[in-house]
PAPAKOL-181484 format. One record per residue (C-alpha): residue in three letters; x, y, z. Coordinates in steps of 0.2 Angstrom, whole numbers, padded with zeros to 4 digits, always signed. Example, Ala and Ser with C-alpha at 12.3 -4.5 7.8 and 13.67 -1.06 7.14 Angstrom:
ALA+0062-0022+0039 SER+0068-0005+0036 
***
This chain:
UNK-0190+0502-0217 UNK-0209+0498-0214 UNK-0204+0479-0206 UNK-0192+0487-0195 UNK-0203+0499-0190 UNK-0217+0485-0187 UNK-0203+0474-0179 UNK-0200+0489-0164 UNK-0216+0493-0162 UNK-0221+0477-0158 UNK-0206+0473-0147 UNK-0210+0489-0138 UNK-0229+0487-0135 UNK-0235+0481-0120 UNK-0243+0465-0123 UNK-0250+0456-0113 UNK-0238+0445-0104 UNK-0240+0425-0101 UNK-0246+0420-0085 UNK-0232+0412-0076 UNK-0234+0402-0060 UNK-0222+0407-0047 UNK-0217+0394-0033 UNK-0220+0404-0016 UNK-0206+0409-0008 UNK-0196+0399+0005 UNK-0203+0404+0020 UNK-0204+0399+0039 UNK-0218+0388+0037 UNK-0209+0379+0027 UNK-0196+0375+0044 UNK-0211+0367+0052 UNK-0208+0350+0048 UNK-0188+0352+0052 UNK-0193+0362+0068 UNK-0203+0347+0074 UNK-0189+0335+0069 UNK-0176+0344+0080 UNK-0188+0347+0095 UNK-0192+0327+0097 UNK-0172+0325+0094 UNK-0168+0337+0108 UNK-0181+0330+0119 UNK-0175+0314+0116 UNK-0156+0319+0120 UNK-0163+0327+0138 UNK-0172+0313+0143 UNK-0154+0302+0140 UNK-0145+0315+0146 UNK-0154+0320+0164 UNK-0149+0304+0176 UNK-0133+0310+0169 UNK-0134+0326+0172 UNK-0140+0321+0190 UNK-0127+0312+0195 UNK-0114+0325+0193 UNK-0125+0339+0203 UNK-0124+0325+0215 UNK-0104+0324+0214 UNK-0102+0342+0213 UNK-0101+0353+0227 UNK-0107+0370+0228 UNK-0096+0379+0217 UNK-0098+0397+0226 UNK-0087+0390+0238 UNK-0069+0390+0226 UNK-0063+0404+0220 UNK-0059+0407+0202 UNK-0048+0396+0195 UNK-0029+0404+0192 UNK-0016+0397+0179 UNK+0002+0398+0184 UNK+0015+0401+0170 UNK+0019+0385+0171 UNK+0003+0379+0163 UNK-0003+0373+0183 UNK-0019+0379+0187 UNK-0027+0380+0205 UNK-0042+0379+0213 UNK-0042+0386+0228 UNK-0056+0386+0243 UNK-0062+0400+0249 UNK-0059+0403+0266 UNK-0073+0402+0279 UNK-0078+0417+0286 UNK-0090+0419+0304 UNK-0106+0424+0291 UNK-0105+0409+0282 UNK-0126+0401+0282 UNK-0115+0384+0282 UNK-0108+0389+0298 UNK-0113+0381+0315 UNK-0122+0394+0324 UNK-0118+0403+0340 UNK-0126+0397+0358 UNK-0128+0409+0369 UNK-0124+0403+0388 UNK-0144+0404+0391 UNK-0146+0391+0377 UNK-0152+0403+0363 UNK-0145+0408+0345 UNK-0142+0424+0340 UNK-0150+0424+0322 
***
């Protein structure tokens, strides 16, 4: 009775517990090196990718002047202008007679 008694007690007691070194948690400092990795990755892609991009700006018109595109129930979709209207900026202005433009 006596050992089980000394058993408890001592598996009850609050001993001093053995240091253990903990690895610190995963953090975002730890992203840095990644971070840095995809930045130089990206600025890479841009650099390839902007005569690229360019060249369609270039091709492409200004798309304010379609309207939403509209799918027919065939599967069709159409693109249509949108009609020119007098206020149009694009629009040639208006002389008047006395050679002046109405702004």
């Amino acid at each position: 009775m006596k050992q089980l008694l000394l058993i408890c007690s001592l598996a009850l007691s609050s001993l001093p517990a053995a240091a253990q070194e903990k690895s610190p948690p995963f953090g975002l400092g730890d992203l840095a090196p990644l971070a840095e990795n995809f930045r130089e990755l990206f600025e890479g892609f841009a650099d390839d990718m902007m005569p690229l991009m360019e060249q369609l700006a270039d091709k492409m018109s200004d798309l304010n002047a379609y309207e939403a595109p509209e799918v027919l129930p065939n599967g069709d979709i159409l693109i249509r202008k949108k009609p020119k209207t007098e206020d149009d900026p694009d629009a040639e202005p208006k002389v008047n007679p006395d050679g002046s433009i109405d702004l």
